[in-house]
C-alpha positions as CSV (number, residue, x, y, z in Angstrom):
1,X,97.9,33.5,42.6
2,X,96.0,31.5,45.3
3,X,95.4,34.9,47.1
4,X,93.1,35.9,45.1
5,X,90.5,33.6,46.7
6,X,88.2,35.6,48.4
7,X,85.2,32.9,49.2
8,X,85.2,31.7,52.4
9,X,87.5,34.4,53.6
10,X,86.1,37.6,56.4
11,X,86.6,41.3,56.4
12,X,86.2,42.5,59.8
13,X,83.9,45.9,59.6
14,X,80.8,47.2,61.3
15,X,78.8,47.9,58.3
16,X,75.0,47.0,58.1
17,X,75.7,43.8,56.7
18,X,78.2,42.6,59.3
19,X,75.9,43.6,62.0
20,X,72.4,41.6,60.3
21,X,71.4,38.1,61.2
22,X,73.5,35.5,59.8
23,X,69.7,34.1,59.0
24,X,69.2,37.2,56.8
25,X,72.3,36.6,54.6
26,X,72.3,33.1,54.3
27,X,68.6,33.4,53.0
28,X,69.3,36.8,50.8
29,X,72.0,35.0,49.5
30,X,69.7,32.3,48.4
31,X,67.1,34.5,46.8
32,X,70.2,36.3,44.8
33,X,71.2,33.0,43.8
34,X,67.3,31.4,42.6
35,X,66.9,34.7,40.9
36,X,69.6,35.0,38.5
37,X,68.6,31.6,37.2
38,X,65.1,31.5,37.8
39,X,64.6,34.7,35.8
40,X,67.2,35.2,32.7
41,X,66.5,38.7,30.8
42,X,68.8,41.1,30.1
43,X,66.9,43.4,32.6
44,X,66.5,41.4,35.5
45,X,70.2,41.0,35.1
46,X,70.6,44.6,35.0
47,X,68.0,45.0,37.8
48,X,69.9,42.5,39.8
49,X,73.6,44.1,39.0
50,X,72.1,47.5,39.9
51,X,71.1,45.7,43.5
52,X,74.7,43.8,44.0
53,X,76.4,47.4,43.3
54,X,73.8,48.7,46.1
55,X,75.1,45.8,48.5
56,X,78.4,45.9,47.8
57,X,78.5,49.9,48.6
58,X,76.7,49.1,51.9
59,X,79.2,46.3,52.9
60,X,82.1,48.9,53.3
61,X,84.5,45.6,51.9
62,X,86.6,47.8,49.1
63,X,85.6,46.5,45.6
64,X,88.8,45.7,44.4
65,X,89.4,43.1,47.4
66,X,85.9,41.5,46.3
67,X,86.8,41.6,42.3
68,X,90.1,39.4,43.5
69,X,88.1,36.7,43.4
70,X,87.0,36.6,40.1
71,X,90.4,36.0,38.6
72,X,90.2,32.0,39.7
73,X,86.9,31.8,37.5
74,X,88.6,33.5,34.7
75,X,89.0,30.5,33.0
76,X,85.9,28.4,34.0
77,X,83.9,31.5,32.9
78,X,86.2,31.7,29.3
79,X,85.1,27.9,28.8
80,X,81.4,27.9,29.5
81,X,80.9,30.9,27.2
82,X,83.0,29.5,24.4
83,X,80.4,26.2,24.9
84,X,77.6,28.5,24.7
85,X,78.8,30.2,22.2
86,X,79.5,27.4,19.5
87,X,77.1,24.7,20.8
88,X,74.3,26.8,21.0
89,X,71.9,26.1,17.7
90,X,69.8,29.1,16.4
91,X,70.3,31.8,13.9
92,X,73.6,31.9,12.8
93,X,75.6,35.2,12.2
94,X,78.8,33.6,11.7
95,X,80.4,30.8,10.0
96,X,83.7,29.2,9.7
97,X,84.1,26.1,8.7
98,X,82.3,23.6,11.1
99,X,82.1,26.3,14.0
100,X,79.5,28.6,13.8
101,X,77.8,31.3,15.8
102,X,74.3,31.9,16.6
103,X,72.5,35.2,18.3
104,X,71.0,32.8,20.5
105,X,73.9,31.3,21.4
106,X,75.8,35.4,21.7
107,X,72.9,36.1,24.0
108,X,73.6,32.7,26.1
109,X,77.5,33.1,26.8
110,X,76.8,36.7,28.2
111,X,74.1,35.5,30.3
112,X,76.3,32.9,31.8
113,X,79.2,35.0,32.2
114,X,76.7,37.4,34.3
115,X,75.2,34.5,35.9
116,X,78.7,33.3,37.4
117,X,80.0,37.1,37.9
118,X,77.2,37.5,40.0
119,X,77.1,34.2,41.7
120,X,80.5,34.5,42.7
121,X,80.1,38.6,43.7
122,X,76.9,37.4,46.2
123,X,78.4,34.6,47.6
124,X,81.6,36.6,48.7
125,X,79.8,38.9,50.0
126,X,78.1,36.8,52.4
127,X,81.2,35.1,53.8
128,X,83.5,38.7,54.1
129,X,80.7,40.0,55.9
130,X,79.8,37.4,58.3
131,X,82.0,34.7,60.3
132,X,82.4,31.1,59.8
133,X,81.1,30.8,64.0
134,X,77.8,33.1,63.0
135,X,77.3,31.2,59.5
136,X,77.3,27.8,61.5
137,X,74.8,29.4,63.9
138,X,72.8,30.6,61.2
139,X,72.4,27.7,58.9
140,X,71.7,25.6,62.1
141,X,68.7,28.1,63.7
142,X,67.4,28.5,60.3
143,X,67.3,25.0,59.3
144,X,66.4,23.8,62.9
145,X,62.8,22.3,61.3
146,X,64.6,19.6,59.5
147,X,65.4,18.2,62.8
148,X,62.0,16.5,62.7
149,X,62.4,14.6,59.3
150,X,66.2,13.6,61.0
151,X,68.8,15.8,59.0
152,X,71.5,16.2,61.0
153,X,71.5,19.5,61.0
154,X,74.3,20.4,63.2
155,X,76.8,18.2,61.7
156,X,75.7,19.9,58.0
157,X,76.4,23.2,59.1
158,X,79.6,21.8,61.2
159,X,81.1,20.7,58.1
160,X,80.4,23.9,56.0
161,X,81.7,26.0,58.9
162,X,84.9,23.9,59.0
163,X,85.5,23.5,54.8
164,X,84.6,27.7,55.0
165,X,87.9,28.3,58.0
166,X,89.8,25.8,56.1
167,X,89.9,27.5,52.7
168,X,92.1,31.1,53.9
169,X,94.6,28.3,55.7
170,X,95.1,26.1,53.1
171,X,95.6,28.8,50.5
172,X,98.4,29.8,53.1
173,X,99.5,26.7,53.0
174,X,100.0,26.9,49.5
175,X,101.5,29.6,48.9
176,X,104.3,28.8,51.4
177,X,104.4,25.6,49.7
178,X,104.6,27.6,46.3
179,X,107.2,29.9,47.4
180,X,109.4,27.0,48.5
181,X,109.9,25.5,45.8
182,X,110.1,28.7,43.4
183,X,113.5,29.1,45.5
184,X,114.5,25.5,44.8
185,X,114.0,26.4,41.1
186,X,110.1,25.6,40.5
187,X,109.0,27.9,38.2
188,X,104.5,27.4,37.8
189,X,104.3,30.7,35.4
190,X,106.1,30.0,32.2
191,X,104.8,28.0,29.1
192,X,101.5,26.9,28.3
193,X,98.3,25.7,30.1
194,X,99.3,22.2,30.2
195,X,102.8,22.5,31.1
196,X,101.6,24.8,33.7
197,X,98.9,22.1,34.9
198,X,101.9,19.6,35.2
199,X,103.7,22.0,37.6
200,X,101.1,22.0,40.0
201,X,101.6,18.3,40.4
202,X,104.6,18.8,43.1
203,X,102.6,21.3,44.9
204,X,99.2,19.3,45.1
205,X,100.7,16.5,47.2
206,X,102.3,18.0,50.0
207,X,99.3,20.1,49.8
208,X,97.2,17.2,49.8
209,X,99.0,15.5,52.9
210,X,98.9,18.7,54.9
211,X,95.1,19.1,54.5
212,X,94.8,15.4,55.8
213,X,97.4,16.2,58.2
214,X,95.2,18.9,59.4
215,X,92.1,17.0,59.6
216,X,93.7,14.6,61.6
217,X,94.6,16.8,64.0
218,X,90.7,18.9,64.2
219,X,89.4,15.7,64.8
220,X,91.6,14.6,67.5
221,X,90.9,17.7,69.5
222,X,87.4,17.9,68.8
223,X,87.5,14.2,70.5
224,X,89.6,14.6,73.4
225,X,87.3,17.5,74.7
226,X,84.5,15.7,74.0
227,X,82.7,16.6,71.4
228,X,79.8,14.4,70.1
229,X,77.4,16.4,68.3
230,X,74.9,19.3,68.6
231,X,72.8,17.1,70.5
232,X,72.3,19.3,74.3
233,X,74.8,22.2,73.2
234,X,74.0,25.6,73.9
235,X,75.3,28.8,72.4
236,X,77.3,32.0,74.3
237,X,75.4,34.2,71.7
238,X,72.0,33.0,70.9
239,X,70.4,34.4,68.0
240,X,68.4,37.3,68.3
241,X,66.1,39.0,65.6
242,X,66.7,42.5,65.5
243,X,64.5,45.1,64.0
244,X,67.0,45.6,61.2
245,X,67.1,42.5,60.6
246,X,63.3,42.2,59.9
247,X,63.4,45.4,57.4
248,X,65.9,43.1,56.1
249,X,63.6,40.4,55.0
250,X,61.1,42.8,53.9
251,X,64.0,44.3,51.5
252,X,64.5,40.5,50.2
253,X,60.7,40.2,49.4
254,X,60.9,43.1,47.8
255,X,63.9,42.8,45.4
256,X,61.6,38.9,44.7
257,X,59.0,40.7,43.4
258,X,60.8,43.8,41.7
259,X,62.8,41.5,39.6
260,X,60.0,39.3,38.8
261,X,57.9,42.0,37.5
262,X,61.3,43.6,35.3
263,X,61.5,40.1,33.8
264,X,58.0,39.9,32.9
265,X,56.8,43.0,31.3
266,X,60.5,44.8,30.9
267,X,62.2,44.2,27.6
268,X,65.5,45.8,26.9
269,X,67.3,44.7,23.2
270,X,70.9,44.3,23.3
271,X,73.1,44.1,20.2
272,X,73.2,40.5,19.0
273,X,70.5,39.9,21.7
274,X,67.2,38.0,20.3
């Protein structure tokens, strides 16, 4: 089950993505992101899934290793629309006792269902494409100008690159731990969602104590040869633009504007959609 994580995990290839700027991702990643919530219509969400399909064909990562990951946000994704979908006041087109259903409230769980499929799509994209070395690089070049209002800017990116490594290892971790005690007679599948959520208990500790463990030990190493920041370090690959890399950014600004314009003067009307 924990397998199915695919954030924070790479896919070694030489597609087009793998070989752009980390600087390119990170911020095409954060224009995906400001977009889906900055403008929600039904076709900017089309425009943007159309685009996501375009980048996921150019990756060369197989779809159904980057679908995996939507399994953990199965249930986060169920909740939130069920929330919308009640909660929401507006024009109701359904009634049962207290609980009631509105169009706006229809049109609100699909957009937040999109908005997470998405989120989660773009995001893995960015770390199977590109390593946890060249994603610390990346956020610390491209964020070097907040040196001068003192944001440790090093230590930031550090501390993502290290939680990024950490996440593949400690889902190994956890499964070992899983499959351990399945033989001593665990079982984590059967019953219901709570009984289920108490049989993760034994598995969360030693899982908890090996991540400290862990730490521990990164730390120790980091010390003993002398690590003290990214104050005076240099780099064996500095970061170079490349002129992909700057039709790159043009394609960002681009895909800015497109969706901007479909969300403004682009109306499409979806069943039970006001």
């Amino acid at each position: 089950m924990l397998k199915e994580i695919t954030l924070g995990q790479y896919y070694p290839g030489n597609s087009i993505l793998h070989r752009l700027d980390p600087r390119v991702k990170l911020v095409g990643t954060l224009v995906f992101i400001i977009s889906l919530f900055a403008f929600g219509s039904t076709s900017a969400y089309i425009a943007a899934g159309l685009v996501l399909a375009v980048v996921i064909t150019l990756s060369a990562v197989p779809l159904k290793f980057i679908l995996r990951g939507l399994k953990m946000i199965f249930f986060l994704m169920l909740i939130t629309a069920l929330c919308n979908l009640f909660l929401t006041p507006g024009d109701v087109i359904f009634k049962v006792w207290k609980l009631q259903i509105t169009a706006q409230g229809v049109r609100m769980a699909i957009h937040m269902a999109v908005r997470l499929t998405y989120l989660i799509l773009g995001s893995s994209i960015m770390t199977l494409t590109t390593t946890p070395n060249q994603l610390t690089d990346g956020m610390e070049t491209g964020l070097g100008w907040m040196r001068v209002l003192h944001v440790p800017v090093h230590e930031i990116a550090m501390m993502m690159s290290i939680a990024l490594r950490f996440i593949p290892i400690l889902m190994d971790e956890a499964n070992r731990i899983m499959n351990a005690q399945t033989a001593r007679g665990a079982d984590f599948t059967s019953g219901g969602l709570i009984r289920r959520a108490r049989a993760l208990i034994p598995l969360l500790v030693p899982l908890f104590v090996s991540a400290f463990r862990r730490a521990n030990d990164l730390a120790l190493a980091m010390e003993s040869r002398g690590y003290h920041g990214g104050e005076g370090r240099t780099r064996m690959n500095p970061l170079v633009y490349q002129r992909r890399d700057h039709i790159a950014y043009g394609i960002i600004a681009l895909y800015l504007v497109m969706i901007f314009l479909i969300w403004k003067y682009v109306e499409i009307s979806l069943p039970f959609l006001p």
